[in-house]
C-alpha positions as CSV (number, residue, x, y, z in Angstrom):
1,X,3.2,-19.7,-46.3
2,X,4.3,-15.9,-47.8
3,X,5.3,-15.4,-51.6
4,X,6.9,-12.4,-52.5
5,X,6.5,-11.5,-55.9
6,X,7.8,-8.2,-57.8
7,X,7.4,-7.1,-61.2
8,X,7.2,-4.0,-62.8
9,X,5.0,-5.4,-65.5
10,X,1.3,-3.9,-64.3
11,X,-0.5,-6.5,-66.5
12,X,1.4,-9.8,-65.3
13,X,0.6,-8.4,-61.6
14,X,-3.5,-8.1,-62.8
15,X,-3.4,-11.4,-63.8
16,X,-1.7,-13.0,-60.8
17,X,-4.1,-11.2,-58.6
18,X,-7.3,-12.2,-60.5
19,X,-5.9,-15.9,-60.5
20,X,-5.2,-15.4,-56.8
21,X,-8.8,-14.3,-56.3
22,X,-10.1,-17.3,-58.1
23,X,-8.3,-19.4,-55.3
24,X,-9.4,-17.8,-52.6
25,X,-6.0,-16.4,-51.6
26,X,-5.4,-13.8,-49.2
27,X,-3.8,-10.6,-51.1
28,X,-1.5,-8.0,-49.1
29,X,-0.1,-6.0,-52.5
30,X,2.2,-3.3,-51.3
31,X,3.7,-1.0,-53.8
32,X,7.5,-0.4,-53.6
33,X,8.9,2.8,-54.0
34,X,11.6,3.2,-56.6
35,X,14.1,4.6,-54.8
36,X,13.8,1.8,-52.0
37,X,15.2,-0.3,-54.8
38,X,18.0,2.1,-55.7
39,X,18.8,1.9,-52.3
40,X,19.0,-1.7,-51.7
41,X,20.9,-2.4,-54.6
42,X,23.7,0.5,-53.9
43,X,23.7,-1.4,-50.9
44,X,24.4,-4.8,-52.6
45,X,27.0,-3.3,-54.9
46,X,29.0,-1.2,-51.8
47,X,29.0,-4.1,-49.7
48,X,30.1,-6.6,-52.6
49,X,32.8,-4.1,-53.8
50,X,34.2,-3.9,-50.5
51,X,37.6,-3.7,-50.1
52,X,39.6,-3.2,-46.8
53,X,41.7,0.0,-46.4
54,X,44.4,-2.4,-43.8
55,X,45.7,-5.6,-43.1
56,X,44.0,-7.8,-41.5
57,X,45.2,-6.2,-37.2
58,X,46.0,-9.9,-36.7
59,X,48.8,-10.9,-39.5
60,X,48.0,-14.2,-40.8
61,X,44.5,-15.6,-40.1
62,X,45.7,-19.2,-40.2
63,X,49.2,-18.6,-37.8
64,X,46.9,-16.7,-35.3
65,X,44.0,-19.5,-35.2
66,X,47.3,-21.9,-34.5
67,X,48.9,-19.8,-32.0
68,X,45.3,-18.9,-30.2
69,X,43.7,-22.2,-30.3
70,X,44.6,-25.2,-28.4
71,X,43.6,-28.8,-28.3
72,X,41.7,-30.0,-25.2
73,X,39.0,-32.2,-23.9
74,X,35.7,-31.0,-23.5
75,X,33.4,-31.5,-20.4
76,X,31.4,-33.4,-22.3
77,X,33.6,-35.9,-24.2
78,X,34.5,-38.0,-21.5
């Protein structure tokens, strides 16, 4: 099992580690460069924000889905 913990509060990070110690858990700490962050959540926001510049190339979702799709048995039904 991983946990992923972040926090930019050094003292609550000392005091997980020394409890983790006191288990006898196995410690990877990797420090995460700020702008990694900035980046991630620009990443977030642009792909939240998105907004498309056209129509949809294929009208009406639903109509198509009618129009394309058709009832039938499968191999396996019978």
């Amino acid at each position: 099992m991983e946990l992923l913990l972040r926090s930019n509060d050094k003292n609550s990070i000392d005091k997980i580690i020394n409890l983790a110690k006191k288990l006898n858990v196995i410690i990877e700490r990797k420090d995460v460069v700020s702008d990694d962050i900035e980046n991630i959540e620009l990443a977030k926001k642009r792909v939240l924000n998105f907004k498309a510049q056209q129509p949809p190339s294929i009208g009406d979702p639903v109509k198509w889905q009618q129009e394309q799709r058709q009832d039938r048995d499968l191999p396996f039904s019978k």
